[in-house]
TORVEX-248434 format. One record per residue (C-alpha): residue in one letter; x, y, z. Coordinates in nm, 3 decimals. Layout:
{'A',{X,Y,Z}}
...
This chain:
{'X',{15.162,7.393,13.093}}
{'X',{15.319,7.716,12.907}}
{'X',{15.594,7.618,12.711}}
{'X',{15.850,7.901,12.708}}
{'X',{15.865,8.173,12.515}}
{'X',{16.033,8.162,12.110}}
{'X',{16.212,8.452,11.915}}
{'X',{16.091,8.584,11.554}}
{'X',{16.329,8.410,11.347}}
{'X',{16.511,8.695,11.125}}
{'X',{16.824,8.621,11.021}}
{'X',{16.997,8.445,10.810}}
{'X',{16.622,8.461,10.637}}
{'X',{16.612,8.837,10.574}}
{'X',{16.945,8.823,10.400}}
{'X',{16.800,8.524,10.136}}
{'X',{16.430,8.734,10.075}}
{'X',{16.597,8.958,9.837}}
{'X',{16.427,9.279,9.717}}
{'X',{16.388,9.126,9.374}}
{'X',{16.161,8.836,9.512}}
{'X',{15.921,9.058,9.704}}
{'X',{15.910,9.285,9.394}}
{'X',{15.798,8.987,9.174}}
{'X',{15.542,8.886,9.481}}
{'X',{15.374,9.209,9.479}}
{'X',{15.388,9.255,9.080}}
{'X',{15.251,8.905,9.035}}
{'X',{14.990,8.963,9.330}}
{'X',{14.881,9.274,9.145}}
{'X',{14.790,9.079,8.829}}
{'X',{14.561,8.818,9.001}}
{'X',{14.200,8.802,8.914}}
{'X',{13.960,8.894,9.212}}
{'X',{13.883,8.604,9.426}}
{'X',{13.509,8.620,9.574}}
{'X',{13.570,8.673,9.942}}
{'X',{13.502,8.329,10.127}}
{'X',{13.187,8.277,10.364}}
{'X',{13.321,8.169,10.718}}
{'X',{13.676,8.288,10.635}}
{'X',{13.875,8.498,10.867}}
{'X',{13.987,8.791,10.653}}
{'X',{13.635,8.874,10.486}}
{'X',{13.676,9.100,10.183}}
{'X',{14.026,8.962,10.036}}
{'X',{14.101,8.785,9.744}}
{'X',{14.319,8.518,9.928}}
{'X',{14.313,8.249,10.178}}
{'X',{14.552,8.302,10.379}}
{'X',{14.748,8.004,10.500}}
{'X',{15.002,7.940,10.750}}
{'X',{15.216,7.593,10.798}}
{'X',{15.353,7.481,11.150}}
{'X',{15.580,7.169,11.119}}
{'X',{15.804,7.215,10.830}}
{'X',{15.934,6.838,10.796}}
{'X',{15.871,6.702,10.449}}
{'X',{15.466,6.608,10.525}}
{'X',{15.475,6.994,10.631}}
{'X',{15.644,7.098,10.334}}
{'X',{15.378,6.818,10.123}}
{'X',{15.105,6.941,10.242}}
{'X',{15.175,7.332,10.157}}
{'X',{15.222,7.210,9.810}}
{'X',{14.931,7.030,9.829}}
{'X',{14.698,7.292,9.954}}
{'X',{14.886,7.583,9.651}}
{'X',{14.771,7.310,9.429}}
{'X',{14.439,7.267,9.587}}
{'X',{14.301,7.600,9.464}}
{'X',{14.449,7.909,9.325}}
{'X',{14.314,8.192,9.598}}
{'X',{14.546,7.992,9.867}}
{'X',{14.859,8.133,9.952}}
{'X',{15.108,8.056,10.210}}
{'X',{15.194,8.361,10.429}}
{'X',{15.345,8.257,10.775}}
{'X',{15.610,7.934,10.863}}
{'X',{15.665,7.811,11.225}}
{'X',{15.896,7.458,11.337}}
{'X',{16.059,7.411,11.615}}
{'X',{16.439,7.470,11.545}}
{'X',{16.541,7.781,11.290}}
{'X',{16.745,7.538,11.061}}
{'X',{16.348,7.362,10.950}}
{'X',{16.200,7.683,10.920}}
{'X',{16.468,7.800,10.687}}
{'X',{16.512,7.469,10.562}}
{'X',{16.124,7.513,10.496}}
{'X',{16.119,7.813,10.384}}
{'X',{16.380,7.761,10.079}}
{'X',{16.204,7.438,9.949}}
{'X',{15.847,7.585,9.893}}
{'X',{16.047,7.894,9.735}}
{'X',{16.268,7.767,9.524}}
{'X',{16.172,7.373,9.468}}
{'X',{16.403,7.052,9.446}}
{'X',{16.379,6.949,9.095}}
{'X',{16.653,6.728,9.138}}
{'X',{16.429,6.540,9.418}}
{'X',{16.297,6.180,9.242}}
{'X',{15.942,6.356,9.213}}
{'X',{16.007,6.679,9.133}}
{'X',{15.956,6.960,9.337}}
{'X',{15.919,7.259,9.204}}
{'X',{15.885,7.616,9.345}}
{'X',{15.566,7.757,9.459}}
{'X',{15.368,7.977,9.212}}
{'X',{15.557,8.325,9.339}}
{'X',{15.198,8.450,9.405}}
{'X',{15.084,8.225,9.622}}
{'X',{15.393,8.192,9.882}}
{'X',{15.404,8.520,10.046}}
{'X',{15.626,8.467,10.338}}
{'X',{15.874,8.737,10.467}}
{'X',{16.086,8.717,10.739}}
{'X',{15.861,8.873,11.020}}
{'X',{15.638,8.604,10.950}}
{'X',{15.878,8.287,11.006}}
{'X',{15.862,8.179,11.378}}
{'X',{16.109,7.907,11.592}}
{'X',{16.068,7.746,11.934}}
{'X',{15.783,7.534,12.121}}
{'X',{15.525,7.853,12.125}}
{'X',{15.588,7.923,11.707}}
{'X',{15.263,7.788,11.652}}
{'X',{15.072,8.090,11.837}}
{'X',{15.261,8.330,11.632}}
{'X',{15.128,8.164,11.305}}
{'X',{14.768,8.180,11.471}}
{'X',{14.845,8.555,11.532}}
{'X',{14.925,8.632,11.160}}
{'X',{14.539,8.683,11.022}}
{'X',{14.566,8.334,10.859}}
{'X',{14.267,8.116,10.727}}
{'X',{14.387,7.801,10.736}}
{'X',{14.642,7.639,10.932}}
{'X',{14.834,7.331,10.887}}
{'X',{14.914,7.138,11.152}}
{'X',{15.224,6.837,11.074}}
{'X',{15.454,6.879,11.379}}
{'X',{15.518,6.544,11.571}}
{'X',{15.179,6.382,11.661}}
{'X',{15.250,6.487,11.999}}
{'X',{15.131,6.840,11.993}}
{'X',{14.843,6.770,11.765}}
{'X',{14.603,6.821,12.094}}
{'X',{14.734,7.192,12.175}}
{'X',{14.806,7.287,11.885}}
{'X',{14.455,7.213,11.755}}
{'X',{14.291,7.353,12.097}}
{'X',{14.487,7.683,12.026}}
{'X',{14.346,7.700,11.639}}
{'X',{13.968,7.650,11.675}}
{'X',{14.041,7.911,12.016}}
{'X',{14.186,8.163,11.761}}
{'X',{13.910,8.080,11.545}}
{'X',{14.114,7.941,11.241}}
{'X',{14.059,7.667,11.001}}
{'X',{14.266,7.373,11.037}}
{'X',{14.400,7.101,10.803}}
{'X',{14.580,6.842,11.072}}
{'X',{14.798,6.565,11.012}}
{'X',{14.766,6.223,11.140}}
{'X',{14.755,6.107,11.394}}
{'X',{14.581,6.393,11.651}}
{'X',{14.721,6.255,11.957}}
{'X',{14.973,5.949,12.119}}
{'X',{14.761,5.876,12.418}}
{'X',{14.421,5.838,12.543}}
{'X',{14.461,6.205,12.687}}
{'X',{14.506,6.364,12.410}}
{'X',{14.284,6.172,12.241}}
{'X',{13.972,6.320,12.470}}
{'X',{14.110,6.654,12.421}}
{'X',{14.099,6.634,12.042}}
{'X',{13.716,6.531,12.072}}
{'X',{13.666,6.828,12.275}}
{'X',{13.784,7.025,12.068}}
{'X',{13.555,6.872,11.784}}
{'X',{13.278,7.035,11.967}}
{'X',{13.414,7.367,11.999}}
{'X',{13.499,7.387,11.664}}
{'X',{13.111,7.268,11.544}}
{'X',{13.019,7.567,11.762}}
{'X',{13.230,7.789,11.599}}
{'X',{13.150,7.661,11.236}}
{'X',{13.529,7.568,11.184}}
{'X',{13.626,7.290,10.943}}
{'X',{13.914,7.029,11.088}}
{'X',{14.027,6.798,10.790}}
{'X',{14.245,6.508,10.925}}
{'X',{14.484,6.389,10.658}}
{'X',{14.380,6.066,10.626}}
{'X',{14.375,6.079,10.184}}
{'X',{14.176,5.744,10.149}}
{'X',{13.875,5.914,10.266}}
{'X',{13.889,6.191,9.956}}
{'X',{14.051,5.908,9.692}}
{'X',{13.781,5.814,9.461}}
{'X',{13.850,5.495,9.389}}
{'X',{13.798,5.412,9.801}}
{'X',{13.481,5.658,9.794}}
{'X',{13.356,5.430,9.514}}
{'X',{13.453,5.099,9.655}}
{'X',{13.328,5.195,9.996}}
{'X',{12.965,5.331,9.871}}
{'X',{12.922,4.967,9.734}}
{'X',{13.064,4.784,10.033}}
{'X',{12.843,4.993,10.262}}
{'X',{12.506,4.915,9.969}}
{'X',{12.550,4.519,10.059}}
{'X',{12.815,4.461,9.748}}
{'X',{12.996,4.180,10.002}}
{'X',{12.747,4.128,10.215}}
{'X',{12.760,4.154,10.593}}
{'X',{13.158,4.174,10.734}}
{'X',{13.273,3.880,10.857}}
{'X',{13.664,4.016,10.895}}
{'X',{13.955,4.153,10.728}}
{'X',{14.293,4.232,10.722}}
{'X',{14.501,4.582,10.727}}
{'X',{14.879,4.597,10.625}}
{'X',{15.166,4.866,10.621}}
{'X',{15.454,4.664,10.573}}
{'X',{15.770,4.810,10.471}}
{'X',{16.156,4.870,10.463}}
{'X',{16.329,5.114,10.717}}
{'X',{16.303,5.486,10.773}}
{'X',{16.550,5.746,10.843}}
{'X',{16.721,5.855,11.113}}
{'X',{16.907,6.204,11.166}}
{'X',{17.153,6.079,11.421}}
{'X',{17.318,6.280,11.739}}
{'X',{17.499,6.609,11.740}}
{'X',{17.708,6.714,12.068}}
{'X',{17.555,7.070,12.126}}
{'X',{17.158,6.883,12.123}}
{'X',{17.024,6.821,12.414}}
{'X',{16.798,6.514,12.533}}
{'X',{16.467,6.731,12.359}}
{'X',{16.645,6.852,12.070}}
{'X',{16.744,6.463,12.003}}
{'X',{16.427,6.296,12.030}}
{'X',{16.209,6.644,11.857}}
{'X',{16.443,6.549,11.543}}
{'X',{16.398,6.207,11.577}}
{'X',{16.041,6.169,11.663}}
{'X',{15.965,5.851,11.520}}
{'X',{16.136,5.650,11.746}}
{'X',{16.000,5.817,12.109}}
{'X',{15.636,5.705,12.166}}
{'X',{15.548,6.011,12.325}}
{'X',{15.601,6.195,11.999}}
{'X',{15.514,5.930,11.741}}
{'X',{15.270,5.731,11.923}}
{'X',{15.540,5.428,11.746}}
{'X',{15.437,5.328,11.450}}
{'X',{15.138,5.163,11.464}}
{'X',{14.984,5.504,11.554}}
{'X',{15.186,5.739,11.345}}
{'X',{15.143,5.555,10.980}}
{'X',{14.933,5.232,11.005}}
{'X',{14.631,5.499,11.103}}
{'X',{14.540,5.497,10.722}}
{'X',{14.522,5.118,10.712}}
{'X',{14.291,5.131,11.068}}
{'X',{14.082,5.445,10.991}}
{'X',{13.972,5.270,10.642}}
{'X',{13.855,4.941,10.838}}
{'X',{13.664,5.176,11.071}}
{'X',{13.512,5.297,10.789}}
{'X',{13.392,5.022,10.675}}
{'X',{13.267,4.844,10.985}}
{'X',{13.085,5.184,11.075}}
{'X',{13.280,5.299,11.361}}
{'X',{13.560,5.189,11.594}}
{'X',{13.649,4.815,11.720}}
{'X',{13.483,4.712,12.033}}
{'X',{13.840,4.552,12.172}}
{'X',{14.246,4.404,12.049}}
{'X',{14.433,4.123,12.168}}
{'X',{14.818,4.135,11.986}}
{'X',{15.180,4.147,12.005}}
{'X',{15.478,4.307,11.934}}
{'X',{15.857,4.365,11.918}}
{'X',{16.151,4.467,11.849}}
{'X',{16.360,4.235,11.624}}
{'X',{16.596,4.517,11.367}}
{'X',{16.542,4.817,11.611}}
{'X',{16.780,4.669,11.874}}
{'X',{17.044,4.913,11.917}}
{'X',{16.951,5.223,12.177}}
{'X',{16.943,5.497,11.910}}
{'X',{16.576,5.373,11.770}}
{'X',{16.422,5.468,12.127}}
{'X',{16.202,5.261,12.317}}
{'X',{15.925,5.195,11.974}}
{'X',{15.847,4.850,11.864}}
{'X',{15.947,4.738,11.472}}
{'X',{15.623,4.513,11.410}}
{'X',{15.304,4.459,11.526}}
{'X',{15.022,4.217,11.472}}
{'X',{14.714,4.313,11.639}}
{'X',{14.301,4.135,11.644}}
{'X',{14.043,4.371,11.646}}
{'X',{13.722,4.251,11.694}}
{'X',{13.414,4.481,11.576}}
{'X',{13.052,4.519,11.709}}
{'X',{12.933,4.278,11.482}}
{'X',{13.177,3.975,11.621}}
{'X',{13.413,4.048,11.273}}
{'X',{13.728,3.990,11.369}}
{'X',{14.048,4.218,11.114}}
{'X',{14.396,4.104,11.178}}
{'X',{14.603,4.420,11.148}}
{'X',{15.046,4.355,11.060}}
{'X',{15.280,4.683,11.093}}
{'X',{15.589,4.642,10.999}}
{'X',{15.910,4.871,10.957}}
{'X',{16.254,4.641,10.890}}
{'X',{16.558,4.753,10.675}}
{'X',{16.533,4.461,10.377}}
{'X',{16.191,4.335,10.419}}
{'X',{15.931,4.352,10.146}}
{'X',{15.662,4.563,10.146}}
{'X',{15.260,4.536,10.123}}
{'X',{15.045,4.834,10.190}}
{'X',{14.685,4.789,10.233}}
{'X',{14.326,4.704,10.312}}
{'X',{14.135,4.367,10.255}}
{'X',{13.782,4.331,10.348}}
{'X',{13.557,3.986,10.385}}
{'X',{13.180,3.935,10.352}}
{'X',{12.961,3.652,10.353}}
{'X',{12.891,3.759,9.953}}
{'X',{13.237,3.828,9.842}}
{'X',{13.558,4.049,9.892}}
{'X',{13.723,4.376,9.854}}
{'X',{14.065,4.582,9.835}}
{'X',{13.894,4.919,9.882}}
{'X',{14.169,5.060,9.665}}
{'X',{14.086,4.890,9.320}}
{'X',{13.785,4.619,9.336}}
{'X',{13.524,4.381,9.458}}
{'X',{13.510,4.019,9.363}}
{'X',{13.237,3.731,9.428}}
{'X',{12.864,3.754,9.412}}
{'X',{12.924,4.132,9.266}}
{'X',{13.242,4.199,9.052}}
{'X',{13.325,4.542,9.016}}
{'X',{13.693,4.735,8.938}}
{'X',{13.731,5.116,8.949}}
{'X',{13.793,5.221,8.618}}
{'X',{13.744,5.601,8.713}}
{'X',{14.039,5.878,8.688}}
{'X',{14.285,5.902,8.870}}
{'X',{14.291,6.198,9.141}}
{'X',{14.573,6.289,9.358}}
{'X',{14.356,6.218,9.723}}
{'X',{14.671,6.455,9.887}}
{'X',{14.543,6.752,9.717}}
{'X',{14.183,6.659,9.710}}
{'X',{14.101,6.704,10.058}}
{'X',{14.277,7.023,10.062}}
{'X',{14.017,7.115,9.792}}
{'X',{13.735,6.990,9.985}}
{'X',{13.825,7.171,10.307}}
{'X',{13.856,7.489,10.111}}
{'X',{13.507,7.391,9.936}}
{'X',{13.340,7.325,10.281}}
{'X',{13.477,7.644,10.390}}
{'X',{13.293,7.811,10.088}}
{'X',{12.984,7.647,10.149}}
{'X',{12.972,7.730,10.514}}
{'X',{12.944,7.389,10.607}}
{'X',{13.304,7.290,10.742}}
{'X',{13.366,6.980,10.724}}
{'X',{13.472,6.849,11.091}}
{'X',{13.684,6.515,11.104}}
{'X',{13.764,6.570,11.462}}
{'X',{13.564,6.269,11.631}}
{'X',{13.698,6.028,11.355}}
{'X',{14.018,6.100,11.353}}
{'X',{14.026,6.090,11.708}}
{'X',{13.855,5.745,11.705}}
{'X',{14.119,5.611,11.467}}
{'X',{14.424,5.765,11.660}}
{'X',{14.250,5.538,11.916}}
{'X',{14.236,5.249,11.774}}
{'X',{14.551,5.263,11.664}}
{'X',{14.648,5.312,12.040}}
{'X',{14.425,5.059,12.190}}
{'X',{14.660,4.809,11.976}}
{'X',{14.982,4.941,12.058}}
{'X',{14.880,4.931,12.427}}
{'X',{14.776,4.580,12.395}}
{'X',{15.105,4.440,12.246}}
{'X',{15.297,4.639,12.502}}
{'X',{15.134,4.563,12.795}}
{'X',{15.034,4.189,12.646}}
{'X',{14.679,4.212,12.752}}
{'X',{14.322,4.188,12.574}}
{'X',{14.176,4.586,12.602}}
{'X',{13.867,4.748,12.546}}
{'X',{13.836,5.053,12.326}}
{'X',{13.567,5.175,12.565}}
{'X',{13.809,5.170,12.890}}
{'X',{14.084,5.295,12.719}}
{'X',{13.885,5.590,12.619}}
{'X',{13.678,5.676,12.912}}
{'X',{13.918,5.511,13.184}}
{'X',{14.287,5.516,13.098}}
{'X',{14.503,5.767,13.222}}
{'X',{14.779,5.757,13.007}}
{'X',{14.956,6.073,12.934}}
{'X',{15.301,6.104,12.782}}
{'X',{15.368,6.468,12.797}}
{'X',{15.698,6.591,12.946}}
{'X',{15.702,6.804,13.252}}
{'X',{15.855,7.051,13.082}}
{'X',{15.876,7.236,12.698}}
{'X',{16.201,7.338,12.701}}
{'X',{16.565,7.201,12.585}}
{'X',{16.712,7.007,12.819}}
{'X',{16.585,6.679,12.967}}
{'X',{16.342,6.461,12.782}}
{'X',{16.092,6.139,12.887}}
{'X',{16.267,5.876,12.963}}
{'X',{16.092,5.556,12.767}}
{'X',{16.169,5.206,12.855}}
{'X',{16.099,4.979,12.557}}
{'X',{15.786,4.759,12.675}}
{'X',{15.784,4.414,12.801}}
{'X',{15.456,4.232,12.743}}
{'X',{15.328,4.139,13.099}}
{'X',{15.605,4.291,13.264}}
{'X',{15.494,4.694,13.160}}
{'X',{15.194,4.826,13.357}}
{'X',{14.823,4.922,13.210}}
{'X',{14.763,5.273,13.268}}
């Protein structure tokens, strides 16, 4: 479907790019060392990588950051979100910084965030005016929703794309994403998910060891994302139905996927890395005990889901999101020689504890994107993040519909699609909040 058709957003930017800041862009610009052009980059022959950002929420926002920091030829040139307020919104923090924020945010190097007014884009087709503006590099952190088209339309326009996770909310989108994992080999595109474990040394270290026989054959484990509440940005008169649930996107499973998907995919994606590959089936449950009141949409609160592996192992896997609770994030694995948190150590037969430095995993995998890119070898993350989005679906599907699922049907037979019939403010899906045995298997 086409969604309609979005304005360039021009004012009230163009009165806060003042003449002084582009005049301190192109002065700093013109005292940059040369950059070697980059092999399999768009714009051959220039000193920068251009990069654009669609989805400027604070992971949107992160990320930017993250990539500036990643290497010194990047430079942010084009902005896209949904509604005008984020893109200005957007466009202020990577300019001028937060430093009152508790980390510290400061603003962008002046000559690597290049954006100017023609180049900031609102509405549900911003994203194809980003891939329009000769970028490199794209960065895809919208809702999880529009992961599938908005990564079809990059490798199409024959960009480079760093996408959040998850890359889809159903087993639709989840095909489509592995689709496009073969379009993009053919095209010798890189797609980095942002799944950080996989680029944190101390994980890379621990899992090298687990995978050489430190623990022995895996008998089972246990994944946890535990924590206290999240935010919510309320209800204004003038939204509509869409504008409501867009802003509030955690709490509609056909944007967020519900938790389980949208932020305990780090927790899954490292025990698929471990066992080699995806589960083979789940069995689990959910609910909704804190989330009772209508405004938190139809999503479930916790989760505790069995996945069983190839091998027989069986990982017990606990989401949680609860105003007041305590908190536990992490991984746990078991072998018959000993066991491991992949973040820090292995104990039994072997006993070993990363002692390495310390590297900041957000910004590394920005920098190995960029270095893939370099090498001509892009690195292509499509099939695995894809396989993790799913396995994070198989158990949300499981606790909602109360039934024992296989992650082969639910890939290759489940026709589950949450997209809306429309892109365009005004109506939005209407979710029921699931009943186990009462909601249907689709």
């Amino acid at each position: 479907m086409n969604p309609p058709s979005a304005k360039r957003r021009s004012t009230p930017l163009s009165s806060d790019l003042t003449r002084r800041h582009f005049l301190a862009v192109a002065g700093a610009l013109g005292a940059l060392p040369s950059f070697a052009a980059v092999p399999g980059i768009v714009s051959k022959g220039s000193d920068r990588i251009r990069v654009g950002v669609v989805g400027l929420g604070g992971r949107g926002t992160g990320a930017a950051r993250d990539c500036v920091a990643a290497d010194p030829a990047v430079q942010i040139v084009a902005l896209a979100d949904l509604f005008p307020d984020r893109v200005e919104a957007g466009f202020k923090a990577l300019r001028d910084g937060n430093p009152t924020a508790s980390n510290g945010r400061p603003p962008l190097p002046s000559e690597q965030f290049a954006v100017t007014p023609d180049l900031c884009f609102s509405g549900f087709d911003a994203y194809k005016k980003v891939l329009e503006s000769k970028v490199d590099i794209v960065i895809l952190a919208t809702p999880p929703h529009f992961r599938p088209v908005h990564l079809e339309a990059s490798i199409a326009a024959g960009v480079n794309v760093f996408a959040e996770k998850p890359v889809a909310v159903d087993p639709a989108g989840v095909r489509r994403v592995i689709a496009v994992a073969a379009e993009a080999k053919r095209k010798n595109l890189a797609i980095v998910a942002g799944t950080q474990r996989r680029h944190a040394t101390n994980y890379l270290e621990a899992m090298k060891r687990i995978q050489d026989g430190a623990i022995g054959e895996l008998v089972g484990g246990q994944a946890y994302w535990l924590q206290d509440g999240l935010w919510h940005r309320g209800r204004q008169p003038e939204w509509s139905e869409m504008e409501y649930q867009v802003r509030n996107w955690l709490y509609f499973t056909w944007l967020s996927g519900d938790h389980i998907v949208e932020q305990h995919i780090h927790n899954l994606d490292v025990m698929n890395w471990a066992f080699g590959g995806p589960p083979v089936k789940a069995f689990g449950m959910g609910g909704r005990q804190s989330r009772t009141d209508a405004k938190y949409g139809n999503v479930f609160d916790h989760f505790s889901i069995e996945y069983e592996y190839a091998n027989g192992a069986r990982v017990q896997s606990f989401c949680r999101q609860a105003p007041g609770a305590s908190g536990r994030v992490g991984e746990r694995l078991v072998g018959t020689k000993g066991v491991s948190n992949p973040a820090r150590d292995i104990q039994g037969q072997t006993n070993w504890k990363y002692d390495g430095p310390e590297v900041n995993s957000m910004v590394q995998e920005h920098r190995d994107l960029i270095a893939s890119i370099r090498a001509g070898t892009p690195l292509n993350d499509a099939v695995r993040i894809a396989e993790s989005t799913l396995t994070a679906i198989l158990g949300r599907t499981s606790a909602y519909t109360g039934r024992e699922i296989s992650f082969k049907w639910l890939l290759n037979t489940s026709t589950q699609d949450l997209s809306p019939s429309a892109y365009a403010f005004g109506a939005a899906p209407k979710e029921d909040v699931a009943i186990p045995g009462v909601t249907q298997l689709v």
